[in-house]
C-alpha positions in Angstrom: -13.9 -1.6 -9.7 -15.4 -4.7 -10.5 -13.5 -7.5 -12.2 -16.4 -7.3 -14.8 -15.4 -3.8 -15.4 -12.1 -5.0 -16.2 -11.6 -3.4 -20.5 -11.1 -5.9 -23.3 -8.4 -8.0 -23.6 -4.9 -6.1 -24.7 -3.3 -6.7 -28.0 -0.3 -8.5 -27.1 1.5 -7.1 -30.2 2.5 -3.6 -28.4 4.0 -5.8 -25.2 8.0 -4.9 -24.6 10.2 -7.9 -23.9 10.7 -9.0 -27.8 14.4 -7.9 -28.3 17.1 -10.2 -28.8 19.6 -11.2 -26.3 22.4 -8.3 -25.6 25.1 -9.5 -23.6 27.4 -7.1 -21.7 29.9 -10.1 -20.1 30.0 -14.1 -20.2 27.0 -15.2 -17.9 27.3 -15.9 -15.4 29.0 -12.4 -14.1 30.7 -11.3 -11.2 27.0 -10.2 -9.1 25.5 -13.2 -10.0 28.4 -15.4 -9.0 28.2 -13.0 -5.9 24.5 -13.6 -4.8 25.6 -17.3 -6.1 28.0 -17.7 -3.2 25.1 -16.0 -0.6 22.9 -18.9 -1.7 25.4 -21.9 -1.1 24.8 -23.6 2.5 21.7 -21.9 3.1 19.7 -23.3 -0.2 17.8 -27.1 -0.2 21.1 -29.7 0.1 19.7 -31.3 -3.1 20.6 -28.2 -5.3 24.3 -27.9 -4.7 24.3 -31.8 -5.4 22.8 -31.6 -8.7 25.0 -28.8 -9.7 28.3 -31.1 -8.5 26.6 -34.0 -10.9 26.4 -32.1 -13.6 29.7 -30.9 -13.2 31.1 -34.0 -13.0 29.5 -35.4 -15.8 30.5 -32.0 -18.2 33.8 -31.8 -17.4 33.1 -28.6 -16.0 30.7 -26.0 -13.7 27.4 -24.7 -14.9 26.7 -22.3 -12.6 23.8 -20.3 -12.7 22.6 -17.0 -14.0 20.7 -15.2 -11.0 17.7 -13.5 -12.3 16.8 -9.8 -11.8 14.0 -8.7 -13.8 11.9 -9.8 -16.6 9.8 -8.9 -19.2 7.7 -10.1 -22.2 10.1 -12.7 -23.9 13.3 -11.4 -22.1 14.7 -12.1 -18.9 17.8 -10.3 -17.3 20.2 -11.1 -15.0 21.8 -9.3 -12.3 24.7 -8.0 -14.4 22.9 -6.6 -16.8 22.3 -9.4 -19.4 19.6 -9.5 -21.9 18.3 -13.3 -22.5 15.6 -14.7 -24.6 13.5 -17.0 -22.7 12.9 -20.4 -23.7 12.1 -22.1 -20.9 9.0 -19.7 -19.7 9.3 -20.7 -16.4 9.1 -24.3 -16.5 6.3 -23.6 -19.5 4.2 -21.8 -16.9 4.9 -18.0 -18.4 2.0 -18.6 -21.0 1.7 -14.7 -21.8 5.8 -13.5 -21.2 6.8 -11.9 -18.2 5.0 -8.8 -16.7 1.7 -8.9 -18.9 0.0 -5.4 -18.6 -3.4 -7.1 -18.4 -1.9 -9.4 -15.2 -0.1 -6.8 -14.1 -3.4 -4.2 -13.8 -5.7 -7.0 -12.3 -3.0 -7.5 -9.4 -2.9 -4.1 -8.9 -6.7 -3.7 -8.4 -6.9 -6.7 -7.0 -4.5 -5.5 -4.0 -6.8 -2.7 -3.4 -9.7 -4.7 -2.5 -8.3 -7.8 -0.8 -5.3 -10.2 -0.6 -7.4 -12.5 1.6 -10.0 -14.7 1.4 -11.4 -17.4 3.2 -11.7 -19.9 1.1 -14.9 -22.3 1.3 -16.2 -20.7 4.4 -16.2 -16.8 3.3 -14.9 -17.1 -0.5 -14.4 -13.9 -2.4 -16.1 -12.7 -5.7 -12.9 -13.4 -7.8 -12.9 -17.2 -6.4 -16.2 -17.5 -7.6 -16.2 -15.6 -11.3 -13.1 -17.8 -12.0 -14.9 -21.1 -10.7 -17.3 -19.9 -13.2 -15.1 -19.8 -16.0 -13.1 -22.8 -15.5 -16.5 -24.9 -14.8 -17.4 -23.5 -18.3 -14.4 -24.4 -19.7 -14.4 -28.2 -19.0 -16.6 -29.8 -22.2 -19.4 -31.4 -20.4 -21.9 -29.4 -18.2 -22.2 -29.4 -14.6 -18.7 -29.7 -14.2 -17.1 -29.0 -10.4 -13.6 -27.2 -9.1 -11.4 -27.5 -7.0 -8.5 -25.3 -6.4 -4.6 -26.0 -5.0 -1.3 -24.3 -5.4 0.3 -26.1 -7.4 -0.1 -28.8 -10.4 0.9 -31.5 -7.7 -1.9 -30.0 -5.8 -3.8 -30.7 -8.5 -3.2 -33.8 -9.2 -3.6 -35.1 -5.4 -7.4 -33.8 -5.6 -7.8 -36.2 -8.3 -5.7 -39.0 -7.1 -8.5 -38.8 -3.7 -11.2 -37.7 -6.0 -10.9 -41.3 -8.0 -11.1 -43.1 -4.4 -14.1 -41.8 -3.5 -15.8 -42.1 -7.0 -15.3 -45.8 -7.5 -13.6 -47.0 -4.1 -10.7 -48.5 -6.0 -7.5 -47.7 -4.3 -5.1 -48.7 -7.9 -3.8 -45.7 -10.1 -2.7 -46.6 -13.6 -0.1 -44.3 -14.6 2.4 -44.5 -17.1 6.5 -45.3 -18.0 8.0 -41.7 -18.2 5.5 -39.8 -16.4 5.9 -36.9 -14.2 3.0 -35.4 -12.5 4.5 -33.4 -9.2 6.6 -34.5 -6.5 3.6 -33.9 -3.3 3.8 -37.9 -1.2 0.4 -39.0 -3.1 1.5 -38.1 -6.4 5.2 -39.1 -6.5 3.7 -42.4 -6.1 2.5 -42.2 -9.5 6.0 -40.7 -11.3 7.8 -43.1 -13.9 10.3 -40.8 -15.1 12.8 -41.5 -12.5 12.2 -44.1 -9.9 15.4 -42.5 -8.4 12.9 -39.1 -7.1 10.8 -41.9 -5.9 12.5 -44.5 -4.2 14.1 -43.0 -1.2 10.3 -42.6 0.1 8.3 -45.9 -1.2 7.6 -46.4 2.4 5.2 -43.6 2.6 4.0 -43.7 -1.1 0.8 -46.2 -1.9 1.8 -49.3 -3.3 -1.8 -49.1 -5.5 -0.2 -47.4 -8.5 0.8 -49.9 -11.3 2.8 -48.2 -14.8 2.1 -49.3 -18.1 4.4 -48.0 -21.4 3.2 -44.8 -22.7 4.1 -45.2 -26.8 5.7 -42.8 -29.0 5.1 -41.5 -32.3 8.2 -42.3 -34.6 10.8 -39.9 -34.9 11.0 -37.6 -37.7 13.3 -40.3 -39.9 10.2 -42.5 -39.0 12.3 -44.6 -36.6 11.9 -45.3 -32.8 8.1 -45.4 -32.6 6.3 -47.7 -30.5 3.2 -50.2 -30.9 0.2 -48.5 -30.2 -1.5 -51.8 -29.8 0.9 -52.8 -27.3 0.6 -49.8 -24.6 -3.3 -49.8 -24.9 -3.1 -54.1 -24.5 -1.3 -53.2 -21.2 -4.0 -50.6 -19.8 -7.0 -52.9 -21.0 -4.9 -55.3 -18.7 -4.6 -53.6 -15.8 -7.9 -51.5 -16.0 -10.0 -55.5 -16.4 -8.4 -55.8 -13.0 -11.3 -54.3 -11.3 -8.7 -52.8 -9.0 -7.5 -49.5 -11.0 -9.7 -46.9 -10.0 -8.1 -43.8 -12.3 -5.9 -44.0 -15.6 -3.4 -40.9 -15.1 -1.8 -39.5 -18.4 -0.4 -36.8 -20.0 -1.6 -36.1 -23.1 2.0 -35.1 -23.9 4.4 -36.3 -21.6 6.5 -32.7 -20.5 9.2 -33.7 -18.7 9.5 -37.2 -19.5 10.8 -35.2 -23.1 8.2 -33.6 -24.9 7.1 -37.3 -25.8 4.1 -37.2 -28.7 2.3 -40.2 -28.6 0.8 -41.9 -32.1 -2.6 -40.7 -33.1 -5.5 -42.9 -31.1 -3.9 -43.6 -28.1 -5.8 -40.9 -25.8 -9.1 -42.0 -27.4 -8.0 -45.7 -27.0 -7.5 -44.8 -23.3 -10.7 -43.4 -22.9 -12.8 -46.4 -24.9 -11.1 -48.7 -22.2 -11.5 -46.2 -18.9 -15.5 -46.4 -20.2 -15.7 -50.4 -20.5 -14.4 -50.9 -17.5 -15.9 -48.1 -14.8 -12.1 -46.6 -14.6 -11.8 -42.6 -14.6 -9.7 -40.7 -17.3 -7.6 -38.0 -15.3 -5.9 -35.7 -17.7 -2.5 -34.2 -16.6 -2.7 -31.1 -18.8 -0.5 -28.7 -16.2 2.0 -28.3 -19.0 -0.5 -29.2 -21.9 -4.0 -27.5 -21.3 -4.2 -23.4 -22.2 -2.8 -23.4 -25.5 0.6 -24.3 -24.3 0.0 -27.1 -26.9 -1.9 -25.4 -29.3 -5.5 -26.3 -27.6 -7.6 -25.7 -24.5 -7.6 -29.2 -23.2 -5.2 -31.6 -25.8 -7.1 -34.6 -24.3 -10.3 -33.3 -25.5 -8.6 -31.9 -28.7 -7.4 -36.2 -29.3 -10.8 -37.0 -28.9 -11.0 -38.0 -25.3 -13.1 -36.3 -22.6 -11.4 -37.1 -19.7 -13.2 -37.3 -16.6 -10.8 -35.2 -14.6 -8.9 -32.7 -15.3 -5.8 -31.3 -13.6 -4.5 -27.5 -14.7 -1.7 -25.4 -13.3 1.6 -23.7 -14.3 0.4 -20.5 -16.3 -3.0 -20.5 -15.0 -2.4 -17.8 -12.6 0.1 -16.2 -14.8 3.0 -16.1 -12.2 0.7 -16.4 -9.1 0.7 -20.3 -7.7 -3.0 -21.4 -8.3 -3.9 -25.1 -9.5 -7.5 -26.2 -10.3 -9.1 -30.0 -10.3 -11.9 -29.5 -12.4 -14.4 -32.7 -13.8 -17.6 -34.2 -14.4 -20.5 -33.3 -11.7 -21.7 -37.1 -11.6 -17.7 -38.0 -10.3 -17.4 -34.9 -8.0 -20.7 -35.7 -6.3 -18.4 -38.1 -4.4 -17.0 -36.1 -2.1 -20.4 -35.8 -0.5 -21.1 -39.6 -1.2 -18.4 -41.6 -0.9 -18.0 -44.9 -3.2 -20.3 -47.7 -1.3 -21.0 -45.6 1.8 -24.8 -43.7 1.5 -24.3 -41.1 3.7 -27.8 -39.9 5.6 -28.5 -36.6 5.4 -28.5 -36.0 9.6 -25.1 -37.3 9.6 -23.9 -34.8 6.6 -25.7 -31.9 8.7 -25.1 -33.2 12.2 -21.4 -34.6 12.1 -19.6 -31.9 9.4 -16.0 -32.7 10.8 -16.9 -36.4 9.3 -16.8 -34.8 5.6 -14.1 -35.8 3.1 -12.7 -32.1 2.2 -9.2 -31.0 0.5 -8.7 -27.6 1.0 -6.1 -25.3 2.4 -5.4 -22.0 3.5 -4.9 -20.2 0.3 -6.8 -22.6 -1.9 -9.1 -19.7 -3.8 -6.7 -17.1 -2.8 -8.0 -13.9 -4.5 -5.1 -12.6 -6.0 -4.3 -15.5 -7.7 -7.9 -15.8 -8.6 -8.3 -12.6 -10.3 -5.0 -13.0 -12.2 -6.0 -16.1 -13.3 -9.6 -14.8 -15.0 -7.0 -11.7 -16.8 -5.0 -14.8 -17.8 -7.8 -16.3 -19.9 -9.4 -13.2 -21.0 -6.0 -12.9 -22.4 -5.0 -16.4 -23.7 -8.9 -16.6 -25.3 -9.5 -13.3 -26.1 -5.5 -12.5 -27.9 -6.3 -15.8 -29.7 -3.4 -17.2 -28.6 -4.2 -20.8 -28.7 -4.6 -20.5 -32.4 -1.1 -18.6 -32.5 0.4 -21.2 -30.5 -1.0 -24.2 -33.0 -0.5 -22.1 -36.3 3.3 -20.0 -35.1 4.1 -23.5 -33.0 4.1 -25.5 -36.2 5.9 -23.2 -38.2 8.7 -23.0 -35.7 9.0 -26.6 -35.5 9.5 -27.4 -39.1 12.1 -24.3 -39.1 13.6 -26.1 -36.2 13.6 -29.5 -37.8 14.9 -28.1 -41.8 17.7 -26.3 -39.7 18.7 -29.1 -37.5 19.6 -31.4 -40.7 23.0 -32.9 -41.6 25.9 -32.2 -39.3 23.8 -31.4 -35.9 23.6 -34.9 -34.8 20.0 -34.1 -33.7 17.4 -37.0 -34.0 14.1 -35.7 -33.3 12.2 -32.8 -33.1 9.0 -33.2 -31.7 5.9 -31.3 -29.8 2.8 -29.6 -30.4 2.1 -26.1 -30.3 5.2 -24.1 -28.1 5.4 -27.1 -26.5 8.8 -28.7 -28.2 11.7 -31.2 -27.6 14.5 -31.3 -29.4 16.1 -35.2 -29.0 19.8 -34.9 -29.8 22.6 -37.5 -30.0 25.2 -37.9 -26.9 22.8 -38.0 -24.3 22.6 -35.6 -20.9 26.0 -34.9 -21.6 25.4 -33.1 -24.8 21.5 -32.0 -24.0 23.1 -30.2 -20.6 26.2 -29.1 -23.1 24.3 -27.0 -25.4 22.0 -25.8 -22.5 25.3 -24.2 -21.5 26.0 -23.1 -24.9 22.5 -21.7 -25.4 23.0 -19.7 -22.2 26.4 -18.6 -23.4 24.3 -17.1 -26.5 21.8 -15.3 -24.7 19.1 -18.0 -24.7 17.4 -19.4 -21.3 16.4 -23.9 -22.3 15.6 -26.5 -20.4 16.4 -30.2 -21.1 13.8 -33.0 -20.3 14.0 -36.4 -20.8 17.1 -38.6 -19.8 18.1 -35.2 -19.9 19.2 -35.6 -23.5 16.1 -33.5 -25.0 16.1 -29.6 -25.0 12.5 -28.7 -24.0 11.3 -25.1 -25.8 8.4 -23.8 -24.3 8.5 -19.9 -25.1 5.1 -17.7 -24.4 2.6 -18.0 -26.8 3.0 -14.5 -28.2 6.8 -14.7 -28.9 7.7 -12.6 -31.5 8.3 -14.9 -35.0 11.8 -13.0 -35.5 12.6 -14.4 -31.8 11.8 -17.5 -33.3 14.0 -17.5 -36.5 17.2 -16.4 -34.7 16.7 -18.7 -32.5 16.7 -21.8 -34.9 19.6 -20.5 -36.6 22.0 -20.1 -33.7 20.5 -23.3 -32.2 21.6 -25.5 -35.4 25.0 -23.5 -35.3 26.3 -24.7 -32.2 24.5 -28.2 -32.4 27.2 -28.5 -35.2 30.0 -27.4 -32.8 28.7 -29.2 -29.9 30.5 -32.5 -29.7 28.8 -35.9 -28.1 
């Protein structure tokens, strides 16, 4: 079977995986603090580190859950408790856990082939879903290239930009976060710590300017908009900034909205001056936000875009996708006309990025039943309409008494700023957990990010605010 022959999208609505948490002992239990102990001195150094941080700073251990199966909205742990998922694996589960649509393309997918070879022999689902994201960017003639992962992603731009206008600089912003791969850790602002320890091997091109914020809910803590696009219009006059890099929505950084303007500002400047507009929207872009593309959405085609996370709906795949007219660089190079005997004669000369399971056709096919789903559920329009919803619930039950100062976000994509900083963000993390609920925290670590699936069930989402606002009450600074 064809993937054409694929039938209609599913209604979501008869998915499992919407019940509320059950749990049978405190989290974590005896098998997960088991497999817990298998894991210490064998896992990355860095992990057992940040867990002793942590620790120190709460006063206590936070040791984690260890995670058995999962399904729809719910994830359960190897002793048998029930959770209600939150985090969505870093935002990335899009359509819950298991998806019967995902699930049935992998399936036939496995059938036919697991391998591919990408740009010498690709397959037919690396080319349908080149199709379909070349279709999706909003100019035509558009180009893809695929990676693994959103840092992938964002590399293929970074070298993209290069070759396009032959200006080495990278604009990116204070607070950003856009992978942790050598060429784009260059560009992170959310903690120079992640950074630091390898400035000798990063580029020194990449320059931050402040990325501004909308004001908080009590309309405090804003920032000048005229300010942060002064300081691109700066640096872009240079002549030296070859790419502006932004989130639409910083993610990590802690769900930070900017004011209305600033993305179109962006773009008005990246046009005066011959700069490109490269659009982070791993965590942003395919309704996590309540659109498509946000950038485009804020009024700004960007010139590059960078997608990932839920794209292949579990299944690493990450695409660069952008305008034909900047993509035609990689066959002509900024300032160097390559003749046509040399492009034919001398291939091992030709700028490529590409790697061995760049295309792959699993990931491929699960990522065309992704957005058969996404589009065809209408789950970007959920996400806008159900998104809002939850976050005024969220922001009439977090009044008085909860010593939270913001809540913040578009679509499922939400932050919750609370008084008391990582200290209190990681302490009702903990007491989230303790309730059956899976959160992250973003930020200075002070902001509880929510990004559930898009088809959550609403009653998921009222239970949630109430037990939320109960222990941010409890929960001292």
């Amino acid at each position: 079977m064809a993937l054409s022959e694929l039938p209609p999208a599913l209604d979501e609505g008869g998915e499992p995986g919407a019940e509320m948490p059950m749990l049978r002992m405190p989290p974590p239990g005896p098998m997960s603090r088991a497999w817990l102990g298998r894991l210490q001195g064998v896992d990355a150094p860095w992990t057992d580190a940040r867990r002793a941080r942590r620790a120190n700073l709460l006063g206590f251990d936070q040791p984690p859950i260890v995670i058995a199966t999962a399904k729809g909205a719910n994830v359960f742990d190897l002793d048998g408790n029930r959770f209600v998922d939150y985090a969505a694996a870093f935002g990335a589960a899009l359509v819950g856990h298991g998806n019967t649509r995902v699930m049935r393309t992998l399936e036939m997918q496995l059938e036919r082939t697991m391998f591919g070879l990408g740009d010498v022999y690709p397959t037919d689902a690396k080319i349908g879903l080149t199709e379909r994201l070349a279709r999706l960017f909003p100019e035509p003639g558009a180009r893809v290239m695929f990676g693994l992962s959103g840092s992938d992603a964002i590399d293929a731009a970074m070298k993209t930009a290069l070759l396009a206008t032959g200006r080495p600089g990278i604009l990116a912003f204070e607070g950003s976060y856009h992978g942790l791969g050598t060429g784009p850790l260059a560009t992170l602002g959310l903690r120079p710590e992640f950074r630091l320890p390898f400035a000798p091997h990063l580029t020194p091109h990449v320059r931050f300017a402040p990325y501004p914020r909308a004001p908080r809910r009590d309309g405090t803590g804003g920032d000048s908009l005229d300010g942060a696009l002064a300081a691109v219009d700066d640096a872009c006059k240079t002549g030296e900034i070859g790419a502006v890099l932004v989130e639409p929505i910083q993610g990590r950084g802690g769900v930070v909205v900017p004011p209305e303007g600033f993305l179109a500002g962006v773009r008005e400047i990246c046009t005066r001056t011959g700069t490109l507009l490269v659009a982070d929207e791993i965590w942003t872009g395919l309704g996590r936000s309540g659109a498509l593309l946000r950038s485009v959405e804020d009024g700004a085609v960007p010139d590059l875009v960078c997608l990932g996370k839920g794209l292949g709906g579990g299944v690493p795949i990450s695409a660069c996708l952008g305008k034909g007219s900047v993509m035609d660089a990689w066959r002509t190079p900024k300032g160097r006309a390559v003749p046509r005997e040399e492009q034919e004669e001398q291939p091992h000369g030709e700028a490529i990025h590409t790697s061995t399971y760049a295309g792959n056709p699993l990931a491929c096919a699960a990522a065309i039943a992704m957005l058969d789903t996404i589009i065809g559920n209408k789950l970007v329009q959920r996400a806008r309409d159900e998104g809002a919803a939850f976050r005024d619930a969220l922001s009439a039950a977090l009044g008085d008494g909860t010593r939270v100062t913001d809540v913040r976000g578009r679509g499922f994509m939400i932050g919750v700023e609370v008084e008391g900083g990582a200290r209190r963000g990681l302490g009702l993390m903990h007491d989230l957990l303790q309730k059956g609920y899976l959160v992250l925290t973003g930020g200075r670590g002070d902001v509880l990010t929510l990004t559930p699936p898009l088809n959550i069930a609403k009653g998921l989402l009222d239970a949630f605010a109430e037990t939320l606002a109960e222990l941010a009450r409890l929960r001292e600074p």
